[in-house]
VMD Tcl script that builds the backbone (N, CA, C; Angstrom):
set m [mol new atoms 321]
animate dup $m
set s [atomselect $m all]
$s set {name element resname resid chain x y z} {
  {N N UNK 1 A 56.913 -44.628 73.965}
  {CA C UNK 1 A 58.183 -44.031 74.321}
  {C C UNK 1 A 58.352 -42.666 73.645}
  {N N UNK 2 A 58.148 -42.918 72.213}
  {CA C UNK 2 A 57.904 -41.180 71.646}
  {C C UNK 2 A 57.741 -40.381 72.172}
  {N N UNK 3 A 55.915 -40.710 72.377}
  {CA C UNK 3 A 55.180 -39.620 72.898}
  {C C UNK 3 A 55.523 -39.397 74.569}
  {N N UNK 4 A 56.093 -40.223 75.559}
  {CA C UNK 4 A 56.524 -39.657 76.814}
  {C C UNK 4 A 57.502 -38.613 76.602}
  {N N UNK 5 A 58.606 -39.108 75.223}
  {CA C UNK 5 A 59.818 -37.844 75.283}
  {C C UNK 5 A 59.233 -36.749 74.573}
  {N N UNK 6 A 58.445 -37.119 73.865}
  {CA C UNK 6 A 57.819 -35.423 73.436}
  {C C UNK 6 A 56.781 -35.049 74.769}
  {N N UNK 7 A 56.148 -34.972 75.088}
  {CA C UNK 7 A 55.183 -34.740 76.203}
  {C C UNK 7 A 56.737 -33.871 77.686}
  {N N UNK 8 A 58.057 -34.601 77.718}
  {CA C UNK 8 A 59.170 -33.918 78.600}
  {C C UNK 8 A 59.672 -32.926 77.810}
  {N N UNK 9 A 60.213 -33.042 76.053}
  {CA C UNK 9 A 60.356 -31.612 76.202}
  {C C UNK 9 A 59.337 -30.613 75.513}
  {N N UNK 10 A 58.599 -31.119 75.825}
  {CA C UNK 10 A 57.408 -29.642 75.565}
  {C C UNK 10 A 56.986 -28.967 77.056}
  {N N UNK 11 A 57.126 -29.943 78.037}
  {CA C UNK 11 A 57.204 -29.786 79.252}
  {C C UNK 11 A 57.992 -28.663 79.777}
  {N N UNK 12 A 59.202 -29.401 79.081}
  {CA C UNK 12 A 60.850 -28.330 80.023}
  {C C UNK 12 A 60.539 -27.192 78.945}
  {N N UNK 13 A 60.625 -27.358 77.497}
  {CA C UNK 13 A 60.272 -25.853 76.713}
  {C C UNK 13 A 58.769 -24.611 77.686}
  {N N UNK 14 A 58.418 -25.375 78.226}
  {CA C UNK 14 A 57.426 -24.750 78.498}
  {C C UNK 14 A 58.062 -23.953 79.785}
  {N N UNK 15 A 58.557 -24.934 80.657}
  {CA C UNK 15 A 59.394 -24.678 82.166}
  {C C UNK 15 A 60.065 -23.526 81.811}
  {N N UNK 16 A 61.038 -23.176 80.784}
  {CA C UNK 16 A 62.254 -22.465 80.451}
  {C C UNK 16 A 61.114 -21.158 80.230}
  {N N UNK 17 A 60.185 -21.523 79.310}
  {CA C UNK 17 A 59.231 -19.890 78.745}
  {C C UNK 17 A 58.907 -19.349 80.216}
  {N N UNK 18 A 58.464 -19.905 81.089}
  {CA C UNK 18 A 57.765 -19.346 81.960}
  {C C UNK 18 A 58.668 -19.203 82.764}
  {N N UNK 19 A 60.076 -19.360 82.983}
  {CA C UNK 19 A 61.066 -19.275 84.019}
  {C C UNK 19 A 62.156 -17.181 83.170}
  {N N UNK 20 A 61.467 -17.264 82.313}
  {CA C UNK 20 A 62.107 -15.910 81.859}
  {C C UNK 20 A 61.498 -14.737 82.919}
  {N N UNK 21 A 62.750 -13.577 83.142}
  {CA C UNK 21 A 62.228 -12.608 83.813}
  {C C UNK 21 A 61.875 -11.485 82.660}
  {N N UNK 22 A 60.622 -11.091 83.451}
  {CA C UNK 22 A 60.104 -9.783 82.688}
  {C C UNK 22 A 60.885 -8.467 82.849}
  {N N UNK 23 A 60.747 -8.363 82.019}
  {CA C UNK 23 A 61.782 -6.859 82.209}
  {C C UNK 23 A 60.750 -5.685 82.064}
  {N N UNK 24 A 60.955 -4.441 83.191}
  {CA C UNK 24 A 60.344 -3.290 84.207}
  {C C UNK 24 A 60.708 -2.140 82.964}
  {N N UNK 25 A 59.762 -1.641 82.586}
  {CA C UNK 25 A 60.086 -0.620 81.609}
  {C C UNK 25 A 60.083 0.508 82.787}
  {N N UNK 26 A 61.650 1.594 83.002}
  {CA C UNK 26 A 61.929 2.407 83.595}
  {C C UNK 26 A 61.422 3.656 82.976}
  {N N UNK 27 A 60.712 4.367 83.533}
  {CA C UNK 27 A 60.628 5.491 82.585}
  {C C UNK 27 A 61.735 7.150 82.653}
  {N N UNK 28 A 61.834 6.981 80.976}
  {CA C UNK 28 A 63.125 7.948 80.959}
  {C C UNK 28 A 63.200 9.248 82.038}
  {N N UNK 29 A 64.248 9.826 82.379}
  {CA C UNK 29 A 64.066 10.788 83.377}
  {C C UNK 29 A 64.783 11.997 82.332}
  {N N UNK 30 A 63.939 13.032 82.051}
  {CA C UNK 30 A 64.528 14.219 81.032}
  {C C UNK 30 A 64.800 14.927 81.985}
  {N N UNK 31 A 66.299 15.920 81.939}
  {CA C UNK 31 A 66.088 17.382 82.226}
  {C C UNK 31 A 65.676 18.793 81.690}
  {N N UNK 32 A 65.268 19.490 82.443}
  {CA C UNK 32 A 64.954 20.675 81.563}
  {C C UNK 32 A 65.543 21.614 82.440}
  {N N UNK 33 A 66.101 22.614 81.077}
  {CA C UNK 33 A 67.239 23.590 81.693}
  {C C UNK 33 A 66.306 25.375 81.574}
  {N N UNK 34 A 66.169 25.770 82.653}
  {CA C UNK 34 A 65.371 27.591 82.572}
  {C C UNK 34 A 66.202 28.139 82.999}
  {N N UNK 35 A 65.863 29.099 82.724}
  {CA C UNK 35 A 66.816 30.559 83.341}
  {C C UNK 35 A 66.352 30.547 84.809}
  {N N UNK 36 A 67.740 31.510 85.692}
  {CA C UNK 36 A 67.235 31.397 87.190}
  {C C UNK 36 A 65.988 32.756 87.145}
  {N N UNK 37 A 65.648 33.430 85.992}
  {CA C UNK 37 A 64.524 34.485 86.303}
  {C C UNK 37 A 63.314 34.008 86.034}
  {N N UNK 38 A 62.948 33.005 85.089}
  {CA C UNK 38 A 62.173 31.438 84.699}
  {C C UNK 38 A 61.748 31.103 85.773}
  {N N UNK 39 A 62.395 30.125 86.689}
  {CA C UNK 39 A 62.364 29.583 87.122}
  {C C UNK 39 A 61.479 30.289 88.328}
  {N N UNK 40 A 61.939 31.585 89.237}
  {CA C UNK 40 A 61.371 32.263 89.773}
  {C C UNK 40 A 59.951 32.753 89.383}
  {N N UNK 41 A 59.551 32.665 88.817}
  {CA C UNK 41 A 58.214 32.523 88.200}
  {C C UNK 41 A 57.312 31.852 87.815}
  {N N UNK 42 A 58.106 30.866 87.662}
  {CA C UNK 42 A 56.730 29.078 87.046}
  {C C UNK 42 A 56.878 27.789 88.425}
  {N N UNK 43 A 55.898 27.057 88.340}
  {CA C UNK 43 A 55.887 26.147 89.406}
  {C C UNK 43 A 56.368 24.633 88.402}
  {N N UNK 44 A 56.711 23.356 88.243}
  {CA C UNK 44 A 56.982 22.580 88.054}
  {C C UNK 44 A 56.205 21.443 88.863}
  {N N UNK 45 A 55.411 20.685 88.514}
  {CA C UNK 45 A 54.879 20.027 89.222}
  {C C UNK 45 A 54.773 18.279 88.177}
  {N N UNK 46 A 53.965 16.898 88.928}
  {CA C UNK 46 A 54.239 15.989 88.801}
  {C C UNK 46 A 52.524 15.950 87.689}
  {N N UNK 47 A 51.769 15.480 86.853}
  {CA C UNK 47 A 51.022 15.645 86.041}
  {C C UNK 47 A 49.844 14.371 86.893}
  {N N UNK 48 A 49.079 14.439 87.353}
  {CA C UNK 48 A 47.913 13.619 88.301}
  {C C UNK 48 A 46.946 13.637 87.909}
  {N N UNK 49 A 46.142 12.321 88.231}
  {CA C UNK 49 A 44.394 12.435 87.794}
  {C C UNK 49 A 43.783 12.833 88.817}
  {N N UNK 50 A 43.186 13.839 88.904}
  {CA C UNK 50 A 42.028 13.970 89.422}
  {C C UNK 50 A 40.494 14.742 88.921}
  {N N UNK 51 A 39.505 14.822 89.755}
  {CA C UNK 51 A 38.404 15.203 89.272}
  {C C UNK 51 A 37.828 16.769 88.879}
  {N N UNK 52 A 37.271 17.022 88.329}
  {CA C UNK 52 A 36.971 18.036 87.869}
  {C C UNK 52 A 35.383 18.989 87.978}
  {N N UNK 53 A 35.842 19.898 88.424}
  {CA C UNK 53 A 34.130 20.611 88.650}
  {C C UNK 53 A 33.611 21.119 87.514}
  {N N UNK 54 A 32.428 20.574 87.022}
  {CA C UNK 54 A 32.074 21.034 85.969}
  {C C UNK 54 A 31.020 22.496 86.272}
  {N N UNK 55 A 31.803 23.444 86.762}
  {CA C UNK 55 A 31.295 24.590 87.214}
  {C C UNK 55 A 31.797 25.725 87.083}
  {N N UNK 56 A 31.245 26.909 86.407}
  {CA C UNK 56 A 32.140 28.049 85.828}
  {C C UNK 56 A 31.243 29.013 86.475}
  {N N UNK 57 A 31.594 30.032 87.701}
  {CA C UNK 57 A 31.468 31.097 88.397}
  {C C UNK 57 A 31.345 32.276 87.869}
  {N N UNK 58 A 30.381 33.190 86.908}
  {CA C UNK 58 A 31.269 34.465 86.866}
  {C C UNK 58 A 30.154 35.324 86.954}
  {N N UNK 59 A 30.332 36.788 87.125}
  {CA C UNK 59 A 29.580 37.341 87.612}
  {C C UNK 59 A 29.041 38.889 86.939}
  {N N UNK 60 A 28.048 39.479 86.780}
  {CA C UNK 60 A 27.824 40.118 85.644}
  {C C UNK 60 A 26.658 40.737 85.456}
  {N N UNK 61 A 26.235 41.539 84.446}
  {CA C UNK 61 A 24.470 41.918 84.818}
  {C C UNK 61 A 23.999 41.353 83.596}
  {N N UNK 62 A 22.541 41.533 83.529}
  {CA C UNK 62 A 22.001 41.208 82.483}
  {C C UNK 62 A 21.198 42.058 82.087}
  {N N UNK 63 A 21.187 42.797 80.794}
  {CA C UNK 63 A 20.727 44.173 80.328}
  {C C UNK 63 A 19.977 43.633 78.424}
  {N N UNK 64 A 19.343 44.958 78.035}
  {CA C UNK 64 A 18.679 44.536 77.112}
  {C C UNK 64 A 19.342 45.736 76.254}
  {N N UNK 65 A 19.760 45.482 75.223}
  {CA C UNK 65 A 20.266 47.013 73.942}
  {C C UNK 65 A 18.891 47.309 73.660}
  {N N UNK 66 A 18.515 48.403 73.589}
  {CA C UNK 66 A 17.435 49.337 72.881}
  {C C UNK 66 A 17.741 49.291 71.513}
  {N N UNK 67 A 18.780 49.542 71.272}
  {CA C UNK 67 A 18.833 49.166 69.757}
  {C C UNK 67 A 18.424 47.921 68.672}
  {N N UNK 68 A 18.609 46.666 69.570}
  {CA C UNK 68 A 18.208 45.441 69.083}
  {C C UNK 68 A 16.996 45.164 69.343}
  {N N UNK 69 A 16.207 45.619 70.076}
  {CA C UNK 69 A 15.046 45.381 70.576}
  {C C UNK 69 A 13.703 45.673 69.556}
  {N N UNK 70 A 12.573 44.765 69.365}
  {CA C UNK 70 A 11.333 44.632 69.035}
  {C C UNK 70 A 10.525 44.914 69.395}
  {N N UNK 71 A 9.414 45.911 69.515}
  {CA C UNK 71 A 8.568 45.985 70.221}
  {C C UNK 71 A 7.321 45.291 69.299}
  {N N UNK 72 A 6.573 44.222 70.316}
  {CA C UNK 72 A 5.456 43.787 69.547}
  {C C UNK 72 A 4.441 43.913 70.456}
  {N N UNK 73 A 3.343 44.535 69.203}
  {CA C UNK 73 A 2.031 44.815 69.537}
  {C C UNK 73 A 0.662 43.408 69.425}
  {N N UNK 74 A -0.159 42.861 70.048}
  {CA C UNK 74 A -0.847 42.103 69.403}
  {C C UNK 74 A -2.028 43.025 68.540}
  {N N UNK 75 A -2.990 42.129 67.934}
  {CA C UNK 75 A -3.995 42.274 67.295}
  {C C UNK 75 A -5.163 42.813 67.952}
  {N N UNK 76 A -5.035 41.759 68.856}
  {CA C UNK 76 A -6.607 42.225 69.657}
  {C C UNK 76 A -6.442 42.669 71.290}
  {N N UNK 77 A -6.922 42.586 72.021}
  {CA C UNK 77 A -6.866 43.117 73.475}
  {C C UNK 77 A -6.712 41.185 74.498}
  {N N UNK 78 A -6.541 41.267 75.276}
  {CA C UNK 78 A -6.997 40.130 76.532}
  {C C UNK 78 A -5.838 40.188 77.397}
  {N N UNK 79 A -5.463 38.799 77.885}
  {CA C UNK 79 A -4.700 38.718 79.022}
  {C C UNK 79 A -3.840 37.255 78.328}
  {N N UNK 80 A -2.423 37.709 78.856}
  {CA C UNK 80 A -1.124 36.798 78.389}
  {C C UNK 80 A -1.426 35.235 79.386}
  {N N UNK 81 A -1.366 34.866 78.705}
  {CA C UNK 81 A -1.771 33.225 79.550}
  {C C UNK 81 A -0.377 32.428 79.730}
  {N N UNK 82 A 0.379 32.472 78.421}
  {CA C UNK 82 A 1.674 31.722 78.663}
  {C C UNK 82 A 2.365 32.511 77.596}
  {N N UNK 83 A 3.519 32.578 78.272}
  {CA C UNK 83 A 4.688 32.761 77.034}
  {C C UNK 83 A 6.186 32.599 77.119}
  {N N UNK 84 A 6.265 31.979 76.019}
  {CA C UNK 84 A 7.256 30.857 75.505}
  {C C UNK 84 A 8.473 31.400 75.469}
  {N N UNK 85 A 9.225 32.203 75.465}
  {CA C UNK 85 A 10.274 32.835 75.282}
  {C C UNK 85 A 10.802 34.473 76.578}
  {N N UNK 86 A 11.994 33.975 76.501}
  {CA C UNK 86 A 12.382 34.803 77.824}
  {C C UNK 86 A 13.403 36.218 76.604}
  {N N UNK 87 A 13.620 37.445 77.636}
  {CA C UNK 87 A 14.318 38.613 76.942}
  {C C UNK 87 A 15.378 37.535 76.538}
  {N N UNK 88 A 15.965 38.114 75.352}
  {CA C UNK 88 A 17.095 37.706 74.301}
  {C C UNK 88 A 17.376 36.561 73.636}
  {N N UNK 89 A 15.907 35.825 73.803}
  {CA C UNK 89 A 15.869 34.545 73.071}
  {C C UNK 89 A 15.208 35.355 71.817}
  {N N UNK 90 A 15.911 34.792 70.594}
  {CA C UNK 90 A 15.760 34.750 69.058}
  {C C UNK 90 A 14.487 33.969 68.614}
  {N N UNK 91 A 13.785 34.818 68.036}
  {CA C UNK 91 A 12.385 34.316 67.694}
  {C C UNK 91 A 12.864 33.994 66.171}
  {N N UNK 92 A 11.635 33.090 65.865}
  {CA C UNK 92 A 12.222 33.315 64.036}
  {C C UNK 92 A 10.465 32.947 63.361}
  {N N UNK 93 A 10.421 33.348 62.414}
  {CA C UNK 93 A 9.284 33.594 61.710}
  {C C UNK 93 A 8.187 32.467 62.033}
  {N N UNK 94 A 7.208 33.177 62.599}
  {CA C UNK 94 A 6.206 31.581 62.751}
  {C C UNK 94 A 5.858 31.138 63.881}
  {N N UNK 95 A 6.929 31.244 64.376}
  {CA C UNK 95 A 7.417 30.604 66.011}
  {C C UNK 95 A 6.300 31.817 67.135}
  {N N UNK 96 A 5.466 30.773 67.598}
  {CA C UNK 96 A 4.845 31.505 69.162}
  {C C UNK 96 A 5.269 31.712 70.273}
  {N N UNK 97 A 5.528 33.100 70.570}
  {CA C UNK 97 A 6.267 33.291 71.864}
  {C C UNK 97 A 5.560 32.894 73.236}
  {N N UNK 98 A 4.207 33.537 72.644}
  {CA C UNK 98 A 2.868 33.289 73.895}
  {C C UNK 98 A 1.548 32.903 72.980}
  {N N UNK 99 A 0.841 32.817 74.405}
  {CA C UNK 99 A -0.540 32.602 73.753}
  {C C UNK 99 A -1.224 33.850 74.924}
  {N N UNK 100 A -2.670 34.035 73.998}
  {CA C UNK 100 A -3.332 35.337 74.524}
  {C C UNK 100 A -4.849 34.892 74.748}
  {N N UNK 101 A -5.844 35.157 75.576}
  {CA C UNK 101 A -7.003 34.578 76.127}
  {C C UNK 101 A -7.642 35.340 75.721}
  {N N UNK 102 A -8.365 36.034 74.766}
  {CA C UNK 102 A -9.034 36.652 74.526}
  {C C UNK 102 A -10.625 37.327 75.013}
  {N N UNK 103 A -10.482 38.051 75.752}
  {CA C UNK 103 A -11.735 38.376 76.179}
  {C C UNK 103 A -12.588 38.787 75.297}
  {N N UNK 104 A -14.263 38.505 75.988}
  {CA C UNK 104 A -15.468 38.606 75.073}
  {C C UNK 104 A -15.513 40.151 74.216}
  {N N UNK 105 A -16.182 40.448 72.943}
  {CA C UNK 105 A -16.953 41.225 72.640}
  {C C UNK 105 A -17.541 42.262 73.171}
  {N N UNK 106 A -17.039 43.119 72.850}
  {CA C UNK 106 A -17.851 44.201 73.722}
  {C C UNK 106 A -17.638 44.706 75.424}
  {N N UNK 107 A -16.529 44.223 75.685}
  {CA C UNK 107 A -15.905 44.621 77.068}
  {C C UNK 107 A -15.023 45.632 76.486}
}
mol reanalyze $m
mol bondsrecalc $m
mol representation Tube
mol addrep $m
């Protein structure tokens, strides 16, 4: 007999929890006050997700300063086979820009 009347009101306690209404969080509505010369000038709009181009357009030349510039000589004579570095990339001590094929002796 106990346990039937505990087993009803844990039942109806339970009935009552789940019979509560949820309450709708409204979201606040602010005004904002501009001047009418303000206003004529800015757009007001609603704040949205959307996607994004990860792409930046711009347009321009590409030139070399004489002033910053290196001129390098090699050692010996041949023909440039590869090289590692394009105008205005920063070399730093050590570092091979190219490699050089060296032709024979006596040519």
């Amino acid at each position: 007999m106990k346990r039937e009347t505990f087993l009803i009101g844990i039942s109806g306690l339970m009935l009552l929890a789940a019979c509560k209404q949820k309450q709708v969080d409204v979201p606040e509505s602010k005004q904002v006050c501009i001047s009418d010369s303000l206003q004529k000038m800015i757009t007001i709009d609603t704040a949205k997700t959307s996607t994004m181009k990860d792409e930046l357009s711009l347009s321009g030349e590409v030139s070399s300063d004489d002033n910053n510039v290196v001129k390098v000589f090699p050692f010996s004579s041949g023909q440039v086979t590869s090289v590692k570095v394009s105008l205005g990339d920063r070399v730093e001590k050590g570092q091979t820009p190219g490699y050089n094929a060296q032709r024979g002796r006596g040519r």
